[in-house]
C-alpha positions as a printed NumPy array, in Angstrom:
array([[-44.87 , -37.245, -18.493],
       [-45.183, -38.149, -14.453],
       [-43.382, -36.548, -12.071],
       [-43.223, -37.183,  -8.397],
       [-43.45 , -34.002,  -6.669],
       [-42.486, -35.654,  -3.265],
       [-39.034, -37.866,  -2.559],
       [-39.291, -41.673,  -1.187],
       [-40.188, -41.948,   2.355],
       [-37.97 , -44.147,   4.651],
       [-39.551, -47.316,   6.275],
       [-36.41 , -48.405,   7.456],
       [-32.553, -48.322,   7.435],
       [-29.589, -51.023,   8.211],
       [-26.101, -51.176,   8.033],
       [-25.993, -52.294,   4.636],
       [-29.635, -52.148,   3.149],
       [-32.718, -48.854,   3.256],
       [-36.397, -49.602,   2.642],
       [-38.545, -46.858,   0.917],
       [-41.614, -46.411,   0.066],
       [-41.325, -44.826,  -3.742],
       [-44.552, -42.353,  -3.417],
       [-45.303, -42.569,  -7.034],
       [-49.243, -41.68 ,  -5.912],
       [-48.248, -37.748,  -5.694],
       [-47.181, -36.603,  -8.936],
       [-47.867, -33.676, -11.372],
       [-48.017, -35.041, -15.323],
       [-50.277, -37.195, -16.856],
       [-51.039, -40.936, -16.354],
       [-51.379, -43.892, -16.078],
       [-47.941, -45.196, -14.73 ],
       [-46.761, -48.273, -16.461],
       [-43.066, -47.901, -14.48 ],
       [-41.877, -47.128, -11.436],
       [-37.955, -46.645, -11.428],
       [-35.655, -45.946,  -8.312],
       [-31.921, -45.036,  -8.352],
       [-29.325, -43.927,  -6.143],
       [-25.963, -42.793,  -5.401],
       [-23.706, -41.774,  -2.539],
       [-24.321, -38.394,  -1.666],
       [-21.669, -37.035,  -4.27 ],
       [-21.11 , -40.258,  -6.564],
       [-23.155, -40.374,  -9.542],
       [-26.296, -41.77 , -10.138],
       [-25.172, -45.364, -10.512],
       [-27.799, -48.024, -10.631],
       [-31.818, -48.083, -11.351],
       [-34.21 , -50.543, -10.122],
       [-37.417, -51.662, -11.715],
       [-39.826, -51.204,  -8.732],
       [-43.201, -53.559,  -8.858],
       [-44.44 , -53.184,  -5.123],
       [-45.595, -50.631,  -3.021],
       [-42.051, -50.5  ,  -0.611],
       [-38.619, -51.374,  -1.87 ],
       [-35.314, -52.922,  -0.381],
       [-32.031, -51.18 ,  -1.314],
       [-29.398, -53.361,  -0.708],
       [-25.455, -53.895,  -1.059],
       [-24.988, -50.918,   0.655],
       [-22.204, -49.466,   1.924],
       [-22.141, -48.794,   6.114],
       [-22.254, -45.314,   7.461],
       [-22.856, -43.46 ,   4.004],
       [-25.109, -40.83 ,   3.014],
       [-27.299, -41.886,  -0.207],
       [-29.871, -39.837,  -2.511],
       [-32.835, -41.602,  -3.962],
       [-34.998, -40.685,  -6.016],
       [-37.87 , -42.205,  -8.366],
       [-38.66 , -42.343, -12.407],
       [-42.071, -42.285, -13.47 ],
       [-43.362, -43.938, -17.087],
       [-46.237, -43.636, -19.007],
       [-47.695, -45.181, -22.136],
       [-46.093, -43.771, -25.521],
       [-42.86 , -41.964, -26.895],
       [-41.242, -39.669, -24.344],
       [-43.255, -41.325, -21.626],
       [-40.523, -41.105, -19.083],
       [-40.4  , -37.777, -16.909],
       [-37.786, -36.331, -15.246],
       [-36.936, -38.01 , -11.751],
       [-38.82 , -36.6  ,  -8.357],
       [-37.116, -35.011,  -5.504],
       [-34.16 , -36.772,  -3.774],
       [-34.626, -38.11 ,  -0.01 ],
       [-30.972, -38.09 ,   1.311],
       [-30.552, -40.45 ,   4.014],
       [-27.523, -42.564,   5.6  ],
       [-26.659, -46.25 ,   6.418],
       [-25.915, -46.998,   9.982],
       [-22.924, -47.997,  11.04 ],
       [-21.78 , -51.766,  10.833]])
């Protein structure tokens, strides 16, 4: 299955809201990518909430000021098992209200 070998890059960052750019171009695994999936947490939370992602950047929003989040991305393929395990976190924080 697809794996992204890099994290998201960060376009952007509010008080309550990141944009990222998912990166799902540079992966190891096979092809072709049907899904592109992005969740998150606070830096020691769990990983709460996924996000189908159907564009080339993304808006995480209803966040939380002045905390530190990891994101990371899920890559699908065709066919059972198609999922792969999710790419390298990019750890970033909010700014401040």
């Amino acid at each position: 299955p697809p794996t992204p070998i890099a994290p998201p890059e960060l376009l952007a960052v509010g008080a309550t809201y990141l944009w990222i750019k998912p990166n799902a171009n540079s992966i190891i695994g096979d092809g072709p990518i049907i899904l592109k999936e992005v969740e998150y947490r606070t830096t020691n939370g769990n990983w709460a909430e996924t996000h189908i992602v159907d564009s080339p950047n993304y808006k995480l929003w209803h966040l939380d000021p002045d905390v530190e989040y990891e994101i990371r991305v899920l890559l699908t393929r065709p066919g059972e098992g198609g999922t792969g395990p999710p790419g390298p976190p990019l750890t970033t924080r909010t700014k401040c209200a």
